[in-house]
ROSE-4610 file (N, C-alpha, C; in Angstrom, 1 decimal, always signed):
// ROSE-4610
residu = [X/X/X/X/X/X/X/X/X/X/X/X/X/X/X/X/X/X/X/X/X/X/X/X/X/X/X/X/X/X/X/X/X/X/X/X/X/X/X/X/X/X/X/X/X/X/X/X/X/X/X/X/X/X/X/X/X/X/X/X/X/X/X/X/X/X/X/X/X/X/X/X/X/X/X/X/X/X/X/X/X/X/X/X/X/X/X/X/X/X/X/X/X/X/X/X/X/X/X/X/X/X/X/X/X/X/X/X/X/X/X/X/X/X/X/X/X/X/X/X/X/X/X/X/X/X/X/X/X/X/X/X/X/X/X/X/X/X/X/X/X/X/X/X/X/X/X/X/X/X/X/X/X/X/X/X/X/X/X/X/X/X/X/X/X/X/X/X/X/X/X/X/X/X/X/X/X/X/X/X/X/X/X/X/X/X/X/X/X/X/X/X/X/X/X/X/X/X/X/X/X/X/X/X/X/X/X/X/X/X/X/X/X/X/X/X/X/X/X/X/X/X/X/X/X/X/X/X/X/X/X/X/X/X/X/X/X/X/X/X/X/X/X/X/X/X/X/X/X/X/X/X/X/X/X/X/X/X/X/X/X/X/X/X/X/X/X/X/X/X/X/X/X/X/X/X/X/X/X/X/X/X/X/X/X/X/X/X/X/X/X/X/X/X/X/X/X/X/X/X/X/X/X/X/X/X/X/X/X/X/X/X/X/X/X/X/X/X/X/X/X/X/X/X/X/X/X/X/X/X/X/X/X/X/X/X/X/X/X/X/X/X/X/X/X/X/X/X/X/X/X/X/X/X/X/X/X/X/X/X/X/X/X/X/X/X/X/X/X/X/X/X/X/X/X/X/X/X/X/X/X/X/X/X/X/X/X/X/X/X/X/X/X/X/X/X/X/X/X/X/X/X/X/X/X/X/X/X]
num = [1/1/1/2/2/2/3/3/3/4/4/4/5/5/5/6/6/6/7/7/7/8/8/8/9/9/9/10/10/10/11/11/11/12/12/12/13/13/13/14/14/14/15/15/15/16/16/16/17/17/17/18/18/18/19/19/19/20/20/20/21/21/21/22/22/22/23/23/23/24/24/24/25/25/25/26/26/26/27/27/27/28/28/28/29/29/29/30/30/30/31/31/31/32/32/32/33/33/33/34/34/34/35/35/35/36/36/36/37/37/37/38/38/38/39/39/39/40/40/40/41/41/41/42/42/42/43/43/43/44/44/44/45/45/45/46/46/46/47/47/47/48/48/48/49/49/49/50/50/50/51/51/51/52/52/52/53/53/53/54/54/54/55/55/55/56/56/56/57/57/57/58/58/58/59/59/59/60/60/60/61/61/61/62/62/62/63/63/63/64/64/64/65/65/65/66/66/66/67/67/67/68/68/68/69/69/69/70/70/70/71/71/71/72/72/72/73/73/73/74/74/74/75/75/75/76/76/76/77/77/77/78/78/78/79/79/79/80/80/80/81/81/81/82/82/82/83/83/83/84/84/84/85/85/85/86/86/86/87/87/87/88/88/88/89/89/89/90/90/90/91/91/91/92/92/92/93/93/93/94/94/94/95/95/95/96/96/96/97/97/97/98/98/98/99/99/99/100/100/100/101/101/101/102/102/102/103/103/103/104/104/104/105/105/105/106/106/106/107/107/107/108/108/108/109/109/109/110/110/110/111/111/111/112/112/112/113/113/113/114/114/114/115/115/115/116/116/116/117/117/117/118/118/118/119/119/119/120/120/120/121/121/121/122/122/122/123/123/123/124/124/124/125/125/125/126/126/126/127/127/127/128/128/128/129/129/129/130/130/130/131/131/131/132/132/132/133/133/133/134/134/134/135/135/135/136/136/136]
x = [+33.4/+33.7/+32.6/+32.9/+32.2/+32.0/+30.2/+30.3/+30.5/+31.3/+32.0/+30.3/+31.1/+29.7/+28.9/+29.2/+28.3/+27.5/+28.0/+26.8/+26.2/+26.5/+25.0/+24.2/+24.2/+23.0/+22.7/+22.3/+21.9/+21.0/+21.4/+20.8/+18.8/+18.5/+16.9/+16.8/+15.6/+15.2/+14.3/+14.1/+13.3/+11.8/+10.8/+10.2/+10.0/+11.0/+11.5/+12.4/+12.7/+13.7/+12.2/+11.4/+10.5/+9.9/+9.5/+8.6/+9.1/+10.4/+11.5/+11.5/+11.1/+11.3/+9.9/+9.2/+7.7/+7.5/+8.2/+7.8/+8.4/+9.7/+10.5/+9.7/+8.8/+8.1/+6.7/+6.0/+5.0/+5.5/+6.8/+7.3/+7.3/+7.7/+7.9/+6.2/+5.4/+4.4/+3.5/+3.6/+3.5/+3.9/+5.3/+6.3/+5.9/+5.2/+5.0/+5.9/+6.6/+7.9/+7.6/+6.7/+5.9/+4.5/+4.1/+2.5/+1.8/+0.7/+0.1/+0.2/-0.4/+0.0/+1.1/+2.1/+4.2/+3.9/+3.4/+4.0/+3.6/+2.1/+1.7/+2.3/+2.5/+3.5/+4.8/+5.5/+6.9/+6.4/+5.5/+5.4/+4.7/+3.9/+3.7/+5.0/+5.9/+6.5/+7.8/+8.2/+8.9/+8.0/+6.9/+6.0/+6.2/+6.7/+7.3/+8.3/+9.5/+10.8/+11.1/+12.0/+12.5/+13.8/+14.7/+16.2/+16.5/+17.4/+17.9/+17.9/+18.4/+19.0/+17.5/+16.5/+15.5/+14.8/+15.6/+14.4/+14.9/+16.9/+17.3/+16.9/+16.7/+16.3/+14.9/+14.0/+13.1/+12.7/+13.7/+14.2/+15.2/+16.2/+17.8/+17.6/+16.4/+16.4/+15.5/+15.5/+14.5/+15.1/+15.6/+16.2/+16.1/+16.8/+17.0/+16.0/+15.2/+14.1/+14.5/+14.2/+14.3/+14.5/+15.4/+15.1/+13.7/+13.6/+11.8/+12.2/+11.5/+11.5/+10.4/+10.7/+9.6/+9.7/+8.6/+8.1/+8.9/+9.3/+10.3/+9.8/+8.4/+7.6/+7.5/+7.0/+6.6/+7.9/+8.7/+10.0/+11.0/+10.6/+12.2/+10.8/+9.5/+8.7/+8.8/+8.7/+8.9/+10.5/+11.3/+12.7/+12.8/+12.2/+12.6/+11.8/+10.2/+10.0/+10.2/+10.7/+11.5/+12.6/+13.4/+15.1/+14.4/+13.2/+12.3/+12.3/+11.7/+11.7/+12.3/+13.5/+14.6/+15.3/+15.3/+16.1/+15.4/+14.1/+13.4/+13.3/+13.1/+13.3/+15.1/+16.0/+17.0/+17.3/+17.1/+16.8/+17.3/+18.1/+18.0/+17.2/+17.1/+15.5/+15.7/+15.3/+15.0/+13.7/+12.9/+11.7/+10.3/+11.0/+9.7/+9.2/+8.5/+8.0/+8.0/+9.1/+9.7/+8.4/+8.5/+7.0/+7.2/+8.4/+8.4/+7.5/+8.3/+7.2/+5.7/+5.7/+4.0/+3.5/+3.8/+3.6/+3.8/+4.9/+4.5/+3.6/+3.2/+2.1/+0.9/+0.6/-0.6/-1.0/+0.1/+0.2/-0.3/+0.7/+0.0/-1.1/-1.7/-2.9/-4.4/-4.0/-5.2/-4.8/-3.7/-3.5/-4.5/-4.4/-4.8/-6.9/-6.9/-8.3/-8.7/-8.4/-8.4/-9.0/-8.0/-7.7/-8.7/-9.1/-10.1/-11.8/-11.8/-12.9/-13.2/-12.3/-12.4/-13.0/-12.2/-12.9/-14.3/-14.6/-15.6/-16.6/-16.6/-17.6/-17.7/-16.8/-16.8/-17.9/-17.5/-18.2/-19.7/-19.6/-21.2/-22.0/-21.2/-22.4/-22.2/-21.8/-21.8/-22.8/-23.6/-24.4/-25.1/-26.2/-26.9/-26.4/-26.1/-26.1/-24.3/-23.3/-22.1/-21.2/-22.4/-21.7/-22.0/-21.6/-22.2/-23.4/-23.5/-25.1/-25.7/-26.9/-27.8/-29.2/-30.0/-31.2/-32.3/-33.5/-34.3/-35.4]
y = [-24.0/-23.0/-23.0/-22.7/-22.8/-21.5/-21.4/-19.9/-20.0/-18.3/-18.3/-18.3/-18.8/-18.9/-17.6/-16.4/-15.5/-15.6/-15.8/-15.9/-17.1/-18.3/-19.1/-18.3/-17.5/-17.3/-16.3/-15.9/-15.2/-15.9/-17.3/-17.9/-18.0/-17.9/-17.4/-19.2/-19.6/-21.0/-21.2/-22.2/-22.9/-23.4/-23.8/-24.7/-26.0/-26.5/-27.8/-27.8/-26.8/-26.2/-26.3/-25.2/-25.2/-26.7/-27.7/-28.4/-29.6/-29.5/-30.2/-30.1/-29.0/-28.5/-29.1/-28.6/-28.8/-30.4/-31.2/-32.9/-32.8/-32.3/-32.4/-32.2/-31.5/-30.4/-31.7/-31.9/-33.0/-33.7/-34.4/-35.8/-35.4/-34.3/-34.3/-33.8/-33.6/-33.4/-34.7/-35.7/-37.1/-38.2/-37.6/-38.1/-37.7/-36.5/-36.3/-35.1/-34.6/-34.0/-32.5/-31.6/-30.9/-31.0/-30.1/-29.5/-29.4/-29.8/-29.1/-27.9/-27.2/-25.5/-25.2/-25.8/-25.1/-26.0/-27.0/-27.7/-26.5/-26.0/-25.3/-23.8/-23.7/-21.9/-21.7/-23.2/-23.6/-23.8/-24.5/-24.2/-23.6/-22.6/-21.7/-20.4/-20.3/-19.8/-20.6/-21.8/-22.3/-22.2/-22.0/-21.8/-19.9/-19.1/-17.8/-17.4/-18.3/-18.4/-17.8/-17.0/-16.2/-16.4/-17.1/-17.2/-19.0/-19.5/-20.9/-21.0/-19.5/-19.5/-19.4/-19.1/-19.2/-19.9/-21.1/-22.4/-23.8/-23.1/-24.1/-24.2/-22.7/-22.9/-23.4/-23.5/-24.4/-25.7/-26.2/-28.1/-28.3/-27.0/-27.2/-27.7/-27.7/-28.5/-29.8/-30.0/-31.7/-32.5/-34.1/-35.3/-35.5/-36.3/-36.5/-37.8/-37.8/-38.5/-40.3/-41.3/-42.5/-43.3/-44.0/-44.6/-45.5/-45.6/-46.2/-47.3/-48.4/-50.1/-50.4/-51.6/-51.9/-53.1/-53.4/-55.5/-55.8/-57.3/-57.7/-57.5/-57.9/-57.8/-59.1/-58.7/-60.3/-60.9/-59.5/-60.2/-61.0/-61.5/-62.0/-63.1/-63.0/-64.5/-65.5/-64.6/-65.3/-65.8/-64.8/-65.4/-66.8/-67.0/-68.2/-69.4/-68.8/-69.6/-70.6/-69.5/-70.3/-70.9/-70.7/-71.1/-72.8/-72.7/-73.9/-74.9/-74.4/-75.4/-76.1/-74.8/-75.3/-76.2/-76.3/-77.6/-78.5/-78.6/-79.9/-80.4/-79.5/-80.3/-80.8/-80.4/-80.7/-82.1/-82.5/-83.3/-84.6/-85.4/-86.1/-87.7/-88.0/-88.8/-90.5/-90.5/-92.2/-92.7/-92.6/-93.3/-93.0/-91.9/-92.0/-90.5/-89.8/-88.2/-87.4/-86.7/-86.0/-84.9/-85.1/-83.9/-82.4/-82.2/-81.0/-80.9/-82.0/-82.2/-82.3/-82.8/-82.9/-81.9/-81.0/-80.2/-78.7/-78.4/-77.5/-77.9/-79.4/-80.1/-79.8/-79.6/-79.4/-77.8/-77.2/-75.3/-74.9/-75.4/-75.2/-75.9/-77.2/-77.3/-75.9/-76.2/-75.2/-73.8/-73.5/-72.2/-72.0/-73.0/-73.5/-73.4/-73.6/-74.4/-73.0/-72.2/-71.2/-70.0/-70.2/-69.4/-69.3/-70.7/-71.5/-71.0/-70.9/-70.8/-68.8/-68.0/-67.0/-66.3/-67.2/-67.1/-67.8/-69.0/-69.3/-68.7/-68.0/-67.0/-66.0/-65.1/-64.1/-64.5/-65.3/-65.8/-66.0/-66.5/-67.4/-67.0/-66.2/-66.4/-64.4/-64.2/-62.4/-61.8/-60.9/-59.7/-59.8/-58.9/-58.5/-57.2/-56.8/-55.7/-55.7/-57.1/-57.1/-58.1/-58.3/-59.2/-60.9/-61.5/-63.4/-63.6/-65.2/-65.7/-65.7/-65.3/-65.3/-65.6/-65.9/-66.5/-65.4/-65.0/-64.2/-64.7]
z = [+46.1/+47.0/+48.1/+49.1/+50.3/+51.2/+51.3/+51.5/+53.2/+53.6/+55.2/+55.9/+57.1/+58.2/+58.1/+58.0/+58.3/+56.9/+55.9/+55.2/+55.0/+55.4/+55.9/+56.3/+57.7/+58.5/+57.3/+56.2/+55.5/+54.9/+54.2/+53.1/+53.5/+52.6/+52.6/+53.0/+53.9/+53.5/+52.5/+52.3/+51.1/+51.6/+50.8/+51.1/+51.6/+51.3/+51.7/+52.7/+53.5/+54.9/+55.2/+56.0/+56.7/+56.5/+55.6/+55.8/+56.8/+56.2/+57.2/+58.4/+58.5/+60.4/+60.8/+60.1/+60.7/+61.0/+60.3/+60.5/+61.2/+61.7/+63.2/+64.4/+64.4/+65.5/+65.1/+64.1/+64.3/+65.0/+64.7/+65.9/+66.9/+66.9/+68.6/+69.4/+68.6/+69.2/+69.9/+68.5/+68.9/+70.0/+70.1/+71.0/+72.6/+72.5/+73.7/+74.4/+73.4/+74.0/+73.3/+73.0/+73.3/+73.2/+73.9/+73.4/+72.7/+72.3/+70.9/+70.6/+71.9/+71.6/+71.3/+72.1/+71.9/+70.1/+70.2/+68.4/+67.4/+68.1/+66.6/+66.9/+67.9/+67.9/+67.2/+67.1/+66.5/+65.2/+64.6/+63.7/+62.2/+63.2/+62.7/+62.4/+63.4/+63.1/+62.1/+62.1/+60.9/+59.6/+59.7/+58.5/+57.8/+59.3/+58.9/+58.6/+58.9/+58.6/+57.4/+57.7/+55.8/+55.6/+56.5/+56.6/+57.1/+57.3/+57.5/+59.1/+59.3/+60.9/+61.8/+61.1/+62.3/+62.3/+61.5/+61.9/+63.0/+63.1/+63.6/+65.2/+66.0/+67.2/+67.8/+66.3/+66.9/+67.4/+67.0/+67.3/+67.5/+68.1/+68.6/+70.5/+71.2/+72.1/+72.7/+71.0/+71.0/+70.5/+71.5/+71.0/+70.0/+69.4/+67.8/+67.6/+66.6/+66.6/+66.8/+67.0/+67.4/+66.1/+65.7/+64.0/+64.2/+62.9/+62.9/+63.0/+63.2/+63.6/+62.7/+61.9/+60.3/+60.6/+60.6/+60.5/+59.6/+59.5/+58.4/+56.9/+56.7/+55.4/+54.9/+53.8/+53.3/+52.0/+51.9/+51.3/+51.6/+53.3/+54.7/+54.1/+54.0/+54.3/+53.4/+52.0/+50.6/+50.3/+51.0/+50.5/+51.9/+53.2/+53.5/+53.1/+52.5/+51.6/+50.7/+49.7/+48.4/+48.9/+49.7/+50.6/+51.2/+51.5/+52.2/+51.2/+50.1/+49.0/+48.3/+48.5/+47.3/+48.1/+49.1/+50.4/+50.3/+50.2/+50.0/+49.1/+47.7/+46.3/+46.7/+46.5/+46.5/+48.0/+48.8/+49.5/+49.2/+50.2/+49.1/+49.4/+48.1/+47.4/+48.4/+49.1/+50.0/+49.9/+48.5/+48.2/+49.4/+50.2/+51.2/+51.5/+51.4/+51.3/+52.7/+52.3/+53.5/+54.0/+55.5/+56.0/+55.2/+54.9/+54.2/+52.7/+52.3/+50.3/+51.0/+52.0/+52.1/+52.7/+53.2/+53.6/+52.6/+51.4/+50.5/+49.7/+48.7/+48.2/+49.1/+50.3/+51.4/+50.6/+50.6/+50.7/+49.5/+48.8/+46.9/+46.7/+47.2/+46.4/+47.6/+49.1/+49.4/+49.2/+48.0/+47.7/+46.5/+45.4/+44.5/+44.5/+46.0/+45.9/+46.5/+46.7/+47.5/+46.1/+45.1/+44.0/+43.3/+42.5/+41.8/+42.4/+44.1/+44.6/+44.1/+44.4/+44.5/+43.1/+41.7/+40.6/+40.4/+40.5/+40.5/+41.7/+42.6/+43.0/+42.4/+42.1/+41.0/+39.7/+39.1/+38.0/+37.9/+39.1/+39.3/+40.4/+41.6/+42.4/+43.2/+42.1/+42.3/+42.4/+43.4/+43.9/+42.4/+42.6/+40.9/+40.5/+39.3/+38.6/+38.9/+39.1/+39.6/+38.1/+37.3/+36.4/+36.9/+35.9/+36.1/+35.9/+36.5/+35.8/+37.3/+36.5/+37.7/+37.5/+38.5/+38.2/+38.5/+37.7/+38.0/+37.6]
């Protein structure tokens, strides 16, 4: 059942209404598209809000925020990684080492030598009172 419009504007807001608003009014303060002073008078007063209806005119004449834009990550890197490999193992075999094999064999061993190093400084050549052997 769906309650009639006039009693929307009745419904009390929530905590999570106001907080809502207020990140609306952060962005737009960010954005440049108000003031610090107009951001914090808005939302101070969505912080006073006791109803739904008086929080909507505080961000009913601010653009709708811009979708975020996210670096690919390192999950687009690892899956063309593995995609890399699996084409070169799979390759097929003419007795002679394709720049690719030599080049992931290049990657894994200075990953390797990289690895090995970081434990063996840990072990052996760590700060005093940090753990390892040390000379005194």
């Amino acid at each position: 059942m769906t309650t009639p419009p006039d009693q929307d504007r009745q419904l009390r807001a929530s905590d999570d209404d106001r907080a809502a608003t207020v990140r609306v009014l952060q962005d737009a303060v960010v954005r440049g598209l108000l003031t610090p002073d107009e951001g914090s008078e808005r939302m101070a007063a969505a912080w006073a809000a006791v109803h739904v209806r008086e929080l909507a005119p505080l961000t009913s004449d601010l653009p709708p925020a811009r979708p975020v834009r996210r670096a690919p990550g390192w999950g687009v890197l690892a899956t063309m990684a593995g995609e890399q490999l699996r084409s070169s193992l799979h390759a097929v075999r003419s007795g002679r080492l394709s720049p690719a094999r030599v080049a992931v064999a290049l990657a894994v061993v200075l990953l390797l030598v990289v690895l090995v190093g970081a434990v063996v400084g840990e072990l052996f050549f760590d700060g005093p009172g940090h753990g390892g052997f040390h000379h005194r």
